[in-house]
C-alpha positions in Angstrom: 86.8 86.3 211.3 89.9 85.0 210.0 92.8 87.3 209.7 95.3 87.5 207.0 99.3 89.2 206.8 100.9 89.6 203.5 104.6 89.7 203.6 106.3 92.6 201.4 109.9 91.9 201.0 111.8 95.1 201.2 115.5 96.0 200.1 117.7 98.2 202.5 117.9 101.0 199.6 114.2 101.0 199.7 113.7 101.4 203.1 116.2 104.1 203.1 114.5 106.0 200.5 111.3 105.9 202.4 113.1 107.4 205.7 114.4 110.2 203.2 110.8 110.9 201.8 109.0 110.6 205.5 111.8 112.9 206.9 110.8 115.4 203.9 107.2 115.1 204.6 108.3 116.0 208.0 110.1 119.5 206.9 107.7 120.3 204.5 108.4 119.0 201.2 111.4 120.3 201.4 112.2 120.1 197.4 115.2 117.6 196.4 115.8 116.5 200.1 114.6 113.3 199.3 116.3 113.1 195.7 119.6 113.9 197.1 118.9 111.0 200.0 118.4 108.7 197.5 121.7 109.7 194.9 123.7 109.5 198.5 122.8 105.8 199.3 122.8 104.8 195.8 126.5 106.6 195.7 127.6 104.1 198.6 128.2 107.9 200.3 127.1 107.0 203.7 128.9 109.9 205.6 127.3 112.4 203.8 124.0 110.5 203.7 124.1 110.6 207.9 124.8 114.1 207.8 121.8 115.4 205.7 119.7 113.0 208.5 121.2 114.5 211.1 120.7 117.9 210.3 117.1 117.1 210.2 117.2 115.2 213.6 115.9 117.8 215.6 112.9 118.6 213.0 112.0 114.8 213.2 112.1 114.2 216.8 109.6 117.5 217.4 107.5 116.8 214.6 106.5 113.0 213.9 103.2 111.7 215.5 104.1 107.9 215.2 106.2 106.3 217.6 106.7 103.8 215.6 108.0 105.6 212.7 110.0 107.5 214.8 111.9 104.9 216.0 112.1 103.2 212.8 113.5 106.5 211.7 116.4 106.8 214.5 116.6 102.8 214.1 117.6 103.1 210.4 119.7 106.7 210.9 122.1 105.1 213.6 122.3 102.0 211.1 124.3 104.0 208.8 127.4 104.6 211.2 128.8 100.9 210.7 128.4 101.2 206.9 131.3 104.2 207.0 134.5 103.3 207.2 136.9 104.1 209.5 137.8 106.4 210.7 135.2 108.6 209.5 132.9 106.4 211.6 134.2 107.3 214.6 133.7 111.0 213.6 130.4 110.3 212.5 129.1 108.3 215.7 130.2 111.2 217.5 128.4 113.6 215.4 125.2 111.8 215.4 125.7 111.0 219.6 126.3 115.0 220.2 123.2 115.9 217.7 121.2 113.0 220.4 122.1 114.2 223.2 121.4 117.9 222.6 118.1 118.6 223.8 116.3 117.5 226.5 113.2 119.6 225.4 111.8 117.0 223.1 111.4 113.3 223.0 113.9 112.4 225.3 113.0 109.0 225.9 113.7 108.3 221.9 116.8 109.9 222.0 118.2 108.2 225.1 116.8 104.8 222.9 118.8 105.9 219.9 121.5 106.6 221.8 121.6 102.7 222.9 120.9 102.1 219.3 123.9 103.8 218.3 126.1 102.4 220.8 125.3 98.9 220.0 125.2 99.5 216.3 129.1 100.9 216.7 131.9 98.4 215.9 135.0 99.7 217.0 135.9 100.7 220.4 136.5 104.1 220.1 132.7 104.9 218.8 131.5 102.5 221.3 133.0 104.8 223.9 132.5 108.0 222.6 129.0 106.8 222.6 128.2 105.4 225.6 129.5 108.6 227.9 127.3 111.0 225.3 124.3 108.3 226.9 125.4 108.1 230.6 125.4 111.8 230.6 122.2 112.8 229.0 120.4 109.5 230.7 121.3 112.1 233.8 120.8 115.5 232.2 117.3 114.0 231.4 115.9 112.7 234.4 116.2 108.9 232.5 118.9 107.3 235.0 116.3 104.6 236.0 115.9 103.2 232.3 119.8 102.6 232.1 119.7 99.5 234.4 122.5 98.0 232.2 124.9 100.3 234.0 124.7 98.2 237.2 125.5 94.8 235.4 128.4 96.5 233.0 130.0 99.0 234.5 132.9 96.4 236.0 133.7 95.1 232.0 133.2 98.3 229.9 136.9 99.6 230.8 138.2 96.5 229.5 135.8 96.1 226.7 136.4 99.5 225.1 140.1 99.2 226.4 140.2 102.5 228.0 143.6 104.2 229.1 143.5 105.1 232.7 142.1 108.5 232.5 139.2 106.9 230.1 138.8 104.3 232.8 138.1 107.2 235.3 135.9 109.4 233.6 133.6 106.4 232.9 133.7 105.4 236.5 132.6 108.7 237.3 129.8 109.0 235.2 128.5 105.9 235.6 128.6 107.0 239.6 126.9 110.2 238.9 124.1 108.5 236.7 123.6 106.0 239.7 123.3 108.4 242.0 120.3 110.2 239.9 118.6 106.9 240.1 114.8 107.2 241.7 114.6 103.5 241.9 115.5 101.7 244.7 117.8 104.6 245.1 119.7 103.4 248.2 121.1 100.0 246.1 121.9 102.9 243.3 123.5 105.0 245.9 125.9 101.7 247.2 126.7 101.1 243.5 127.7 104.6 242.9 129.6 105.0 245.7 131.4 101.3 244.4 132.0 102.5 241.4 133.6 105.6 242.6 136.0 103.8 245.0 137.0 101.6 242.3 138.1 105.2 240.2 140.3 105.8 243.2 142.0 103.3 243.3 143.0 103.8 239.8 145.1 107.1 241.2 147.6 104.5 243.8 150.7 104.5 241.2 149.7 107.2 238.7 152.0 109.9 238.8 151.3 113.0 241.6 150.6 115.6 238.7 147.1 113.5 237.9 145.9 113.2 241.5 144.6 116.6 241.5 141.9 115.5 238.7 140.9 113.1 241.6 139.6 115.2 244.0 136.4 115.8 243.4 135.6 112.3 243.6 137.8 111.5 246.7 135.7 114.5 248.4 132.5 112.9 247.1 133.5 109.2 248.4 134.9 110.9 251.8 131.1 112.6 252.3 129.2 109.2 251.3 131.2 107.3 254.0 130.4 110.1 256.7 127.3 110.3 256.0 126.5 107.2 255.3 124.6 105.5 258.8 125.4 101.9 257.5 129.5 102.4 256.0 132.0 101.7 259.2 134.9 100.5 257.4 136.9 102.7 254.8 139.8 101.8 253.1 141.0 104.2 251.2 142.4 106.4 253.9 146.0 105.9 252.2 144.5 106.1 249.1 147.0 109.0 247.2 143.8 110.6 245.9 142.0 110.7 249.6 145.1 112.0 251.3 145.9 114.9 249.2 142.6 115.7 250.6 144.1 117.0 253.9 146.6 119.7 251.7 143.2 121.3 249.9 142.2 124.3 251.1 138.8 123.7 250.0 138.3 119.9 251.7 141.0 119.7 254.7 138.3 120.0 257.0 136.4 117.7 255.3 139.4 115.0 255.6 140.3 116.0 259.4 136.6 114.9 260.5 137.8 111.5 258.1 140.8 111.2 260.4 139.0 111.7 263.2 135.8 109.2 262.6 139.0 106.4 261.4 141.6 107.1 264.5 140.6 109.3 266.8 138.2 109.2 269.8 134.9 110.2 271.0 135.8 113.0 272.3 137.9 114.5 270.0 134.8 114.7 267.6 133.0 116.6 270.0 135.9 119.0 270.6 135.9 119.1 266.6 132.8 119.6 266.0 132.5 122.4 268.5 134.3 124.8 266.1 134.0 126.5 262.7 136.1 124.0 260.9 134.2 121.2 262.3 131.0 122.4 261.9 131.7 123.4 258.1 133.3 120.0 257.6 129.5 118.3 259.1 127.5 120.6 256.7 129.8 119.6 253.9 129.2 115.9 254.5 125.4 116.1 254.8 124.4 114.7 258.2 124.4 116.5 261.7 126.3 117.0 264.4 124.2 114.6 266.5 124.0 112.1 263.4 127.6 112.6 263.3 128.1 111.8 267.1 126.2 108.3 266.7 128.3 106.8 264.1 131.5 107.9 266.0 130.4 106.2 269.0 129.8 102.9 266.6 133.3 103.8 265.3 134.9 104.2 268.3 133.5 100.6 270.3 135.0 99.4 266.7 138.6 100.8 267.6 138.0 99.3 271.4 136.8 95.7 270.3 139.0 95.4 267.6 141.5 92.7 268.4 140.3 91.9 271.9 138.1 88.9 273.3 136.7 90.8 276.1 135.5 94.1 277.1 134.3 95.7 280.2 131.4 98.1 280.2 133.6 100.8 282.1 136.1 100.7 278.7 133.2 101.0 277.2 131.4 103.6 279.2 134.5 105.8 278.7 135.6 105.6 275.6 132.2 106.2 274.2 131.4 109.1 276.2 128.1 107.5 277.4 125.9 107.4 280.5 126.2 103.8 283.1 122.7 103.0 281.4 123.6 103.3 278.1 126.5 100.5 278.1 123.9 97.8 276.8 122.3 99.7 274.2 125.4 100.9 272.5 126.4 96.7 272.2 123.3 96.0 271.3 123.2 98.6 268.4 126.8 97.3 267.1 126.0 94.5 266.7 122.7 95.2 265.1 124.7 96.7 262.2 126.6 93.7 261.8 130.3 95.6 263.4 130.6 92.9 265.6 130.0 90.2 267.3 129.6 89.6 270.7 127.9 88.7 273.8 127.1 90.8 276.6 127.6 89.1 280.2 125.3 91.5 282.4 126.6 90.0 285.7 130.1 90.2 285.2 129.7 93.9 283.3 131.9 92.3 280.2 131.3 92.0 276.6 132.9 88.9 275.0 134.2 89.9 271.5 134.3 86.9 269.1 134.7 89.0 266.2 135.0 92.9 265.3 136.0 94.6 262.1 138.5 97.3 261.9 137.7 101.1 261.0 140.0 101.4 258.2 142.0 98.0 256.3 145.2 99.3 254.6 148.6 98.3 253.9 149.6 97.7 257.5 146.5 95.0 257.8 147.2 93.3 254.3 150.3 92.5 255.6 149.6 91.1 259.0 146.8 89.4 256.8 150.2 87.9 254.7 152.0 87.0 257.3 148.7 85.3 259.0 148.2 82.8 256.0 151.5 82.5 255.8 151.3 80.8 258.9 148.9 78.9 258.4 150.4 77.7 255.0 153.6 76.7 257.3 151.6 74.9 259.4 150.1 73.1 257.5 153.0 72.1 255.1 154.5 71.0 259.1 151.1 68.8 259.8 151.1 66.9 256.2 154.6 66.2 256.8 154.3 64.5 260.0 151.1 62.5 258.5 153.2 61.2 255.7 156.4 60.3 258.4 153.7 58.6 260.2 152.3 56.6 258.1 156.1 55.6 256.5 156.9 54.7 260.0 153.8 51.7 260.1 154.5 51.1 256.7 151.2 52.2 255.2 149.6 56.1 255.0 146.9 56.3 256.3 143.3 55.7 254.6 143.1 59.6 252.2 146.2 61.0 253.9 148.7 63.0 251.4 152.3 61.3 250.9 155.5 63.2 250.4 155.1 63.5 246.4 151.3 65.5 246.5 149.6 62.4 245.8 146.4 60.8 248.0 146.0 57.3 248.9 142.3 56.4 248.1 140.8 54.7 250.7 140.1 51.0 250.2 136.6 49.7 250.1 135.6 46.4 250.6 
């Protein structure tokens, strides 16, 4: 059997029509619905066109049977916004984004699609943004987080895409965090990517003026709990962070950033004292893990703060400032350097740990600038070692074979 397709060639105004007709069908017959449709398009009255589908969204959505015609419906409906000029399009790609996201009763997997639709069918940046936090919220409201993949790949280049101001910037930072964190799929690289994108919304708050950092604090509280609780995050930066410090003024969250202080500076055994009280165990139940949980990662924290800038310790430093039993010297190593804190060796006859490398608790300003002054070093250094290469080879009246001379150029090497 030999199959044949016949090609119909269709004109936009046509197609319209029918969307205006099947949308009719769909209320009813409602009389001169269609009619008017088709004096709108015809009328290059696009605006008003949008509105008299958008009134009827709700109707389509509940009632049509075909998928297909469905999305063809919402396909050609979100079509209409670049056709209006501005700035009536903006207006009207919020309209039709607000009258998408409205329900989550029915078809929300078609409106969540429209709402892609609509964002990509948008030209200027305003729409495009308007659009795009009306999809990241209902994507969440819905239960759809795991269908918005694209959020991982573009949530670094939408800020400066749309060219949001800074308080833009934020709120999409946020809700791309919060949709991430509804994720169901591989839910613990969502979680990591929310709590990313959430630290980079901080740090947005380090020269803004102090009457904004208030609108920061639920997400410094929220990135303050992720690192607590968190059984794999041992380094936090943001402890100078503006946003993170106005944390220990709140009456609602200064428990919350003492048990910070504490699991970034302080020792072993002020956690325990800590979280032997009220305060302390609020601030635990506030961060999600337990007090036991809690005690684990401060010992991790606390052979950080001991191995930190030292080649070797001894298992009684260790012993002590972990708060552990003689036995459980080794383990405690062992489990450091299993989550990748540091790296050493553990010399059982001599009861030392050799430190080659350990990361600090917390990196702020104080380490970026011994980190300056490090390269800078270095950069001295080696300005020092190419100068003597080049008086060197001056002096035996050749450079030597690939060695720099004093004007930044290189002497190939000669080959035979």
């Amino acid at each position: 059997m030999v199959a044949h397709a016949q090609v119909i060639e269709t004109s936009e105004e046509e197609a319209y029509d029918a969307i205006a007709k099947y949308i009719a069908e769909l209320q009813g017959a409602q009389p001169g619905f269609a009619e008017e449709c088709e004096q709108l398009y015809a009328a290059e009255q696009y605006e008003k066109l949008l509105d008299k589908f958008v009134s009827a969204l709700d109707v389509v959505l509940g009632a049509s049977s075909s998928d297909q015609d469905l999305e063809c419906c919402l396909n050609m409906t979100c079509h209409l916004v670049p056709r209006i000029a501005l700035p009536g399009a903006a207006a009207a790609a919020q309209r039709l984004a607000a009258a998408l996201a409205a329900s989550t009763d029915s078809r929300p997997d078609k409106r969540l699609q429209a709402l892609v639709t609509l964002y990509n069918a948008s030209y200027d940046s305003g729409s495009k943004a308007t659009v795009l936090m009306e999809a990241l919220g209902y994507a969440q409201r819905a239960g759809l987080a795991d269908v918005l993949p694209v959020i991982r790949a573009h949530a670094d280049g939408w800020a400066g895409e749309l060219a949001l101001g800074a308080a833009a910037e934020r709120r999409l930072y946020t809700a791309c965090a919060d949709t991430l964190a509804a994720c169901t799929r591989k839910p613990r690289t969502a979680a990591r990517e929310s709590y990313r994108l959430l630290t980079k919304c901080l740090t947005t708050y380090e020269d803004a003026p102090a009457s904004e950092l208030p609108g920061a604090v639920p997400a410094a509280a929220a990135v303050v709990c992720d690192f607590i609780r968190s059984p794999d995050m041992f380094q936090f930066d943001l402890a100078a962070n503006p946003a993170v410090a106005q944390l220990a003024a709140s009456p609602q969250h200064a428990d919350l950033h003492r048990l910070l202080t504490i699991f970034l500076q302080g020792t072993v055994q002020e956690f325990q004292t800590f979280a032997g009280t009220p305060a302390g165990a609020a601030a635990l139940a506030a961060a999600g893990i337990s007090e036991e949980a809690g005690l684990a990662k401060m010992r991790l924290l606390a052979f950080m703060g001991l191995a930190h800038g030292a080649s070797q310790i001894t298992f009684q430093q260790i012993q002590a400032a972990l708060v552990l039993g003689p036995g459980e010297v080794e383990g405690a190593v062992v489990q450091a350097i299993g989550k990748k804190i540091a790296e050493a060796r553990i010399d059982q006859l001599r009861g030392v740990v050799a430190v080659s490398k350990c990361a600090p608790r917390t990196f702020g300003p104080e380490h970026w600038r011994q980190l300056q002054h490090t390269l800078t070093g270095w950069k001295e250094a080696a300005i020092m070692a190419q100068q003597a290469l080049a008086e060197a080879g001056g002096g035996a009246g050749a450079a030597p074979r690939g060695a720099a001379v004093p004007n930044g150029s290189s002497v190939a090497p000669v080959r035979a």
